[in-house]
C-alpha positions as CSV (number, residue, x, y, z in Angstrom):
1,X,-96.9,1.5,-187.3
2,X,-93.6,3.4,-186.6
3,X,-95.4,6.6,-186.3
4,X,-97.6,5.1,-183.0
5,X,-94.7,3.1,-181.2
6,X,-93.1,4.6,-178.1
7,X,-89.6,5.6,-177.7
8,X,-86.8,7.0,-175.2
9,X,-84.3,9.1,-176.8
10,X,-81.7,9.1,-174.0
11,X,-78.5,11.0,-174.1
12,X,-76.1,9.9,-172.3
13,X,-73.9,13.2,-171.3
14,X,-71.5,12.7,-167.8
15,X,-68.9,15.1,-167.0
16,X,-65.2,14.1,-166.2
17,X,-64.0,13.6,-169.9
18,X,-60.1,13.1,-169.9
19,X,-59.6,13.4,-173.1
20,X,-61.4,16.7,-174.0
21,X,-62.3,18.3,-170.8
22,X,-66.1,19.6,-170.6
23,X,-66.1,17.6,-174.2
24,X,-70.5,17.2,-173.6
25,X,-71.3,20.8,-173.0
26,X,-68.1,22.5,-175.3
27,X,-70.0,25.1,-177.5
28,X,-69.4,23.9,-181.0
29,X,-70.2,26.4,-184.2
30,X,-72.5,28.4,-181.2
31,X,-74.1,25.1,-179.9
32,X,-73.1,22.6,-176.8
33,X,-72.5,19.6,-178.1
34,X,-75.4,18.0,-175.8
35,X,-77.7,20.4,-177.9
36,X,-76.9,18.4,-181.2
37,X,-78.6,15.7,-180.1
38,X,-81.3,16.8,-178.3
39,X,-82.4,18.9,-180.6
40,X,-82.1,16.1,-183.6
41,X,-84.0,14.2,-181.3
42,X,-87.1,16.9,-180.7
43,X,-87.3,17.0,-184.5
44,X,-87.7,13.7,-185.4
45,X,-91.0,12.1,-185.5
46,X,-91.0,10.6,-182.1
47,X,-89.4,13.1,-179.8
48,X,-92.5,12.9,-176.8
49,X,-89.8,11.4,-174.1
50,X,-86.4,13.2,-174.3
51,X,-84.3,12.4,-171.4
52,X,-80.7,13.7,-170.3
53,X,-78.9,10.9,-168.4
54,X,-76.0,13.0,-166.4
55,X,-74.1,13.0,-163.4
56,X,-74.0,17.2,-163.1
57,X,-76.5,19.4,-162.6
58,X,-74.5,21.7,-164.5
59,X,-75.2,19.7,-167.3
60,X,-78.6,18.9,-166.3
61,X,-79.2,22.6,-166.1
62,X,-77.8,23.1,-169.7
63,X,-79.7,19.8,-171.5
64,X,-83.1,21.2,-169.9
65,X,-82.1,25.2,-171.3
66,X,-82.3,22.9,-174.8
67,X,-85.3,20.6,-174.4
68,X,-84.5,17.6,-172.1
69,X,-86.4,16.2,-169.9
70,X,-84.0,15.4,-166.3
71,X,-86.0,12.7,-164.0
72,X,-83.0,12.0,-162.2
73,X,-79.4,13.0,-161.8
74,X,-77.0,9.8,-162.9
75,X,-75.4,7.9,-160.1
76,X,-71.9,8.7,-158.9
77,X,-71.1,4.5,-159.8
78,X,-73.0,5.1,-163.1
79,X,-70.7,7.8,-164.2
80,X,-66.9,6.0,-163.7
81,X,-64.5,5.1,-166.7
82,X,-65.7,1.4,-165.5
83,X,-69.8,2.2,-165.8
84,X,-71.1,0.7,-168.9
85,X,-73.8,1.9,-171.8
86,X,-75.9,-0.5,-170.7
87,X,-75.7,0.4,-166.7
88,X,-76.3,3.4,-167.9
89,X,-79.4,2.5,-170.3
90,X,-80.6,-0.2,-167.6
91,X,-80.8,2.4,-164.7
92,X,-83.0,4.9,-166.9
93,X,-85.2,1.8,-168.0
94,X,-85.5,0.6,-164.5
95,X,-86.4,4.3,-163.5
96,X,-89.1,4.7,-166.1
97,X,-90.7,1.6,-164.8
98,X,-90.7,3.5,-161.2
99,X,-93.0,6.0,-162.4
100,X,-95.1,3.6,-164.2
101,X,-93.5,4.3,-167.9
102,X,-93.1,1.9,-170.7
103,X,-91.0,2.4,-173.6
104,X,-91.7,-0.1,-177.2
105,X,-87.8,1.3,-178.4
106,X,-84.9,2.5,-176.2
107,X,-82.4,4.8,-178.0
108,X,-79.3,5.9,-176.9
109,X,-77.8,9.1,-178.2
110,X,-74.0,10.0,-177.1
111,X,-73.4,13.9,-177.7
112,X,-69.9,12.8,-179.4
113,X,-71.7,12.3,-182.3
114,X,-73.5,15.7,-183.2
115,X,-74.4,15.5,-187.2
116,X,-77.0,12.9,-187.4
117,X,-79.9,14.1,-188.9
118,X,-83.4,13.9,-187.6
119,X,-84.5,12.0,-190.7
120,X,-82.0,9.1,-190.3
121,X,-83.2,8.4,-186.6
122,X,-86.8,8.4,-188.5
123,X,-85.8,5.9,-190.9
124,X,-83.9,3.7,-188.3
125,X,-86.3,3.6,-186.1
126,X,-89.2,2.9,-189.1
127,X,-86.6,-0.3,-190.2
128,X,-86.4,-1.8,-187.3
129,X,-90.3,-1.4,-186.4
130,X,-90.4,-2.9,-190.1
131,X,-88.4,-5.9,-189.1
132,X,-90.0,-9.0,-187.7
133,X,-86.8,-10.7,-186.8
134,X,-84.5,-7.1,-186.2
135,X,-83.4,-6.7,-182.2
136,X,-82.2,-3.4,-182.5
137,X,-80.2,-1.2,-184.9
138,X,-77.3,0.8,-184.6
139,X,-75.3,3.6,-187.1
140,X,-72.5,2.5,-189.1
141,X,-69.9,4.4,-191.7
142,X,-67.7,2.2,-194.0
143,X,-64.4,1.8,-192.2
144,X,-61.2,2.9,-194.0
145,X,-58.5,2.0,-194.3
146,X,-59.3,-0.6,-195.2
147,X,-58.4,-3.5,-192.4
148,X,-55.8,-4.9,-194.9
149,X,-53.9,-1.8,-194.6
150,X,-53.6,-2.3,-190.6
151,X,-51.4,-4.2,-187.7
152,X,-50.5,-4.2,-184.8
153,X,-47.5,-1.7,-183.9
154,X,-44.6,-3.1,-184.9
155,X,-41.1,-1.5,-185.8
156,X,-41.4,-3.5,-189.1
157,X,-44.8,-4.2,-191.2
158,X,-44.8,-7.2,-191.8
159,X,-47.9,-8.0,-192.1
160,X,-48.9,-4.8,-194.2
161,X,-46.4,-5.8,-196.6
162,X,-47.7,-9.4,-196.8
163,X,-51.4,-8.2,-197.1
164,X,-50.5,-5.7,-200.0
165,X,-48.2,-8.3,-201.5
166,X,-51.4,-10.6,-201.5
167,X,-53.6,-7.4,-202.8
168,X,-51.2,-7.4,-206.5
169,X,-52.5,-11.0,-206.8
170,X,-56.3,-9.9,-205.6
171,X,-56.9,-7.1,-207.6
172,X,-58.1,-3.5,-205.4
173,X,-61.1,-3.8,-207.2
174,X,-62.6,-7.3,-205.3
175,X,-62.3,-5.6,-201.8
176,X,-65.5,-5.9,-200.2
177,X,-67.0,-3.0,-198.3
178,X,-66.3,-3.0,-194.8
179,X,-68.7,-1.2,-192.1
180,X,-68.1,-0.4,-188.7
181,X,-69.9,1.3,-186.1
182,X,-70.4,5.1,-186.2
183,X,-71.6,5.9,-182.8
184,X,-74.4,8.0,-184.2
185,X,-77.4,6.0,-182.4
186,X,-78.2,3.0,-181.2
187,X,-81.9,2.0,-181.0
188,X,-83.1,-1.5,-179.6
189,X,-86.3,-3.1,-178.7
190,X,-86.7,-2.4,-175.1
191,X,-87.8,-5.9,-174.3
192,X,-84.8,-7.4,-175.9
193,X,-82.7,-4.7,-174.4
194,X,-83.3,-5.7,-171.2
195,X,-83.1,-9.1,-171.6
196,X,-79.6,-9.1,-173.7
197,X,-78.3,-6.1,-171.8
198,X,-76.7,-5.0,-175.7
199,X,-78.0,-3.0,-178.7
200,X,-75.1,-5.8,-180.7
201,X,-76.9,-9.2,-181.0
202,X,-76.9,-11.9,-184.2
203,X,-80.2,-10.0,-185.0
204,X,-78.8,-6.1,-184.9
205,X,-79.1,-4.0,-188.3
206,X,-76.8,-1.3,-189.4
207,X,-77.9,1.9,-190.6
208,X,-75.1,3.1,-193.0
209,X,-75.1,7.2,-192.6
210,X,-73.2,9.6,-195.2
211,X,-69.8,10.6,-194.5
212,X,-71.1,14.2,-193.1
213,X,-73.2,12.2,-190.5
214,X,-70.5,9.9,-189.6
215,X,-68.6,11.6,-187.4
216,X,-67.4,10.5,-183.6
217,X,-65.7,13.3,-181.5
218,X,-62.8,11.1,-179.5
219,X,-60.3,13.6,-179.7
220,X,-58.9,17.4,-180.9
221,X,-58.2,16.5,-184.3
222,X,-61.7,15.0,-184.4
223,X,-63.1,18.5,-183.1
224,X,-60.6,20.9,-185.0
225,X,-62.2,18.3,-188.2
226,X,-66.2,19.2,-186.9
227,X,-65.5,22.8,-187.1
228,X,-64.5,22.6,-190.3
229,X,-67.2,20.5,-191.8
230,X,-69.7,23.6,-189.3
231,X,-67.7,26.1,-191.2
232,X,-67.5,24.8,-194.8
233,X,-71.8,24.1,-194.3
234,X,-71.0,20.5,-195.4
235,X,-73.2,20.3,-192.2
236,X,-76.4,21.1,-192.6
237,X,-76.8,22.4,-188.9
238,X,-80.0,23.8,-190.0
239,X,-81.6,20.1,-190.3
240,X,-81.3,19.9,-186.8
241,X,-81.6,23.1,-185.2
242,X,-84.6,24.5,-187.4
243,X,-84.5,28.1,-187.4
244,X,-83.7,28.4,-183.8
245,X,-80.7,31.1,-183.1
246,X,-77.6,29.9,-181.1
247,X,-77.5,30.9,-177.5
């Protein structure tokens, strides 16, 4: 049934990043970072309606160079610190029903999360068509350290200490497994989307995605770490470029 439903990949991509400038259209290993996720999205089973969500038609320019559709360039409101995901996710929605266009699944795609493989947003998007209960679905990584191992800043820690003091009695080997978001996709029913305005309801999944999948670019440590994992081919770029050639 997955195979036949009807999707919007959207990536979201606005300029004006403060904490790495130009982050969205940065080249890494030969590729803007935009091109990650476009291009995992045109290989994946359900890649009819790519979109590029941006507030620059330098951007635009360079998502379409890669494969993205641009019905529109983002609003100036829609690309502030204070603009939400879902403003963002609503006004492409709302657009799509302005030139008559329905979607079954809306997925969002940010391009700070490059190394998600086109298979994963197969399987996602096959779980959640799978579900009869399931509003949407959304990547996840297990989240170390563990939250034990964390406070708030404090010049003394206190609260570590207790926590670990408490751990002796506990045992290291009865922690549960704790998850947290990844950032690699978030996919939603589009009717309960725009109902909810939130791909996190009661009813959300998590997809848990391997460690080399995982990764969120928020700052230069996080970039100096995905050119490593490029370098070293614990990436698989080749999953999600094909055998195109870098431009």
């Amino acid at each position: 049934m997955a195979d036949h439903a009807k999707i919007l990949w959207l990536i979201a991509a606005r300029s004006g990043s403060k904490g790495l400038p130009g982050k969205n259209i940065r080249e890494l290993a030969g590729w803007p970072l935009l091109a990650y996720r476009i291009k995992s999205a045109a290989a994946s089973r359900y890649n009819e309606h790519i979109w590029c969500s941006t507030d620059s038609q330098e951007y635009a320019a360079i998502a379409n160079k890669y494969g993205a559709q641009i019905p529109f360039i983002r609003p100036a409101e829609l690309a502030t610190d204070i603009a939400t995901s879902a403003d963002v996710v609503c006004h492409a929605l709302e657009y799509a029903r302005s030139i008559s266009l329905t979607f079954d699944y809306i997925g969002l795609l940010e391009p700070t999360s490059p190394f998600v493989y086109p298979e994963y947003l197969d399987q996602a998007v096959a779980l959640l068509d799978a579900s009869t209960e399931a509003e949407a679905i959304v990547a996840v990584r297990e989240s170390t350290p563990h939250p034990l191992f964390i406070q708030d800043d404090n010049p003394f820690l206190d609260k570590i200490s207790e926590n670990i003091a408490n751990i002796q009695k506990l045992g290291r080997q009865n922690f549960k497994k704790q998850i947290t978001p990844s950032g690699g996709f978030y996919i939603a029913r589009t009717s309960s989307f725009e109902k909810l305005r939130s791909f996190y309801t009661a009813k959300t999944m998590g997809f848990l995605l391997p460690f080399q999948c995982e990764l969120e670019i928020d700052s230069e440590r996080d970039w100096l770490w995905a050119e490593f994992l490029c370098e070293k081919n614990v990436v698989k770029q080749d999953k999600i470029f094909s055998n195109e050639q870098s431009v």
